[in-house]
C-alpha positions in Angstrom: 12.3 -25.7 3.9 11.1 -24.7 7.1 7.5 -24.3 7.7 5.2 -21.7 9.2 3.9 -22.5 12.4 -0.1 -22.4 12.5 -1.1 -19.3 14.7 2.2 -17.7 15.0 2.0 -14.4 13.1 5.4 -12.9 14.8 6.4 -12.0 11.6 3.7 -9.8 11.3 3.4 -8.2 14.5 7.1 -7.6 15.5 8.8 -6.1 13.0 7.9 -3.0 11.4 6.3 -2.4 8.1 6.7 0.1 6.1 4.8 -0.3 2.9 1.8 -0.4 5.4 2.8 2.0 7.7 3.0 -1.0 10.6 4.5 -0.2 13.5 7.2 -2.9 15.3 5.2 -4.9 18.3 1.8 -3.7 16.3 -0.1 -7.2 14.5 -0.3 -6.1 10.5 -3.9 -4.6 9.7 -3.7 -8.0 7.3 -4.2 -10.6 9.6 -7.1 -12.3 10.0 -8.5 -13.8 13.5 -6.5 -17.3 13.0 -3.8 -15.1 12.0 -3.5 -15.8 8.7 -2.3 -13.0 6.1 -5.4 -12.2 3.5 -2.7 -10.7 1.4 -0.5 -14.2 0.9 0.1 -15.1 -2.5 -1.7 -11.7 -3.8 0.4 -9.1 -5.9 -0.3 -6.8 -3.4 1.7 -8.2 -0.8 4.9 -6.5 0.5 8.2 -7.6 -1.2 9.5 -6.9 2.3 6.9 -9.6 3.5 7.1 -12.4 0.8 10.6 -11.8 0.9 10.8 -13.3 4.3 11.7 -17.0 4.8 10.5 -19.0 7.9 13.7 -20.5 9.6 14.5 -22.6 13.1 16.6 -19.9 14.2 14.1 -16.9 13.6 10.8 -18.8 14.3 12.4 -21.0 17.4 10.1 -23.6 19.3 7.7 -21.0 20.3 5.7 -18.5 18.8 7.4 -16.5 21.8 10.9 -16.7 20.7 9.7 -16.1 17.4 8.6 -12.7 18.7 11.7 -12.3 21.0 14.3 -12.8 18.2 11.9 -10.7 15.5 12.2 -8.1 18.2 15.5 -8.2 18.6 16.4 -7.8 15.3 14.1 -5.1 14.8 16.1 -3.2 17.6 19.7 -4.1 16.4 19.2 -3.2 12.3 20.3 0.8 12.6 20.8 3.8 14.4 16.9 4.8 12.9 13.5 5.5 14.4 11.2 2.1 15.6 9.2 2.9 12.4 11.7 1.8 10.2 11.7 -1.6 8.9 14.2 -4.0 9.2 13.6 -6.2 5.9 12.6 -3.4 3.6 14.9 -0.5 5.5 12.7 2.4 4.2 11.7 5.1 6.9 8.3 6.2 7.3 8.0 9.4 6.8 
């Protein structure tokens, strides 16, 4: 299993969100200032979120190609509006 990289966060600030109306390229009103989520391991945490699984391709070396390739996939999942999220796929409306 790959593990999180301390202070990283991309997952939460460059994808979308839509449970919690996040924007992509906006850090999740959940972190905190080490960037840590206060909603891990709590039953209110988006399945979209705990859903996601830390990997060498997505997370890279850097917390920058984290954010890159997070980006990236952001932009290539659908012909839909930035405010749609990639892991969940439901639109804000």
């Amino acid at each position: 299993m790959f593990a999180c990289r301390p202070g990283c966060a991309a997952c939460c600030i460059a994808p979308s969100i839509s449970s919690l109306k996040k924007p992509a390229g906006v850090a999740c009103p959940q972190l905190d200032q080490h960037l840590r989520c206060r909603l891990y391991g709590q039953p209110e945490r988006p399945a979209c979120c705990s859903g996601l699984q830390a990997s060498a391709e997505m997370c890279g070396e850097l917390r920058e190609q984290a954010l890159a390739w997070l980006a990236a996939l952001e932009t290539a999942t659908g012909d839909y509006p930035p405010t749609t999220n990639f892991t969940c796929g439901t639109p804000i409306r």
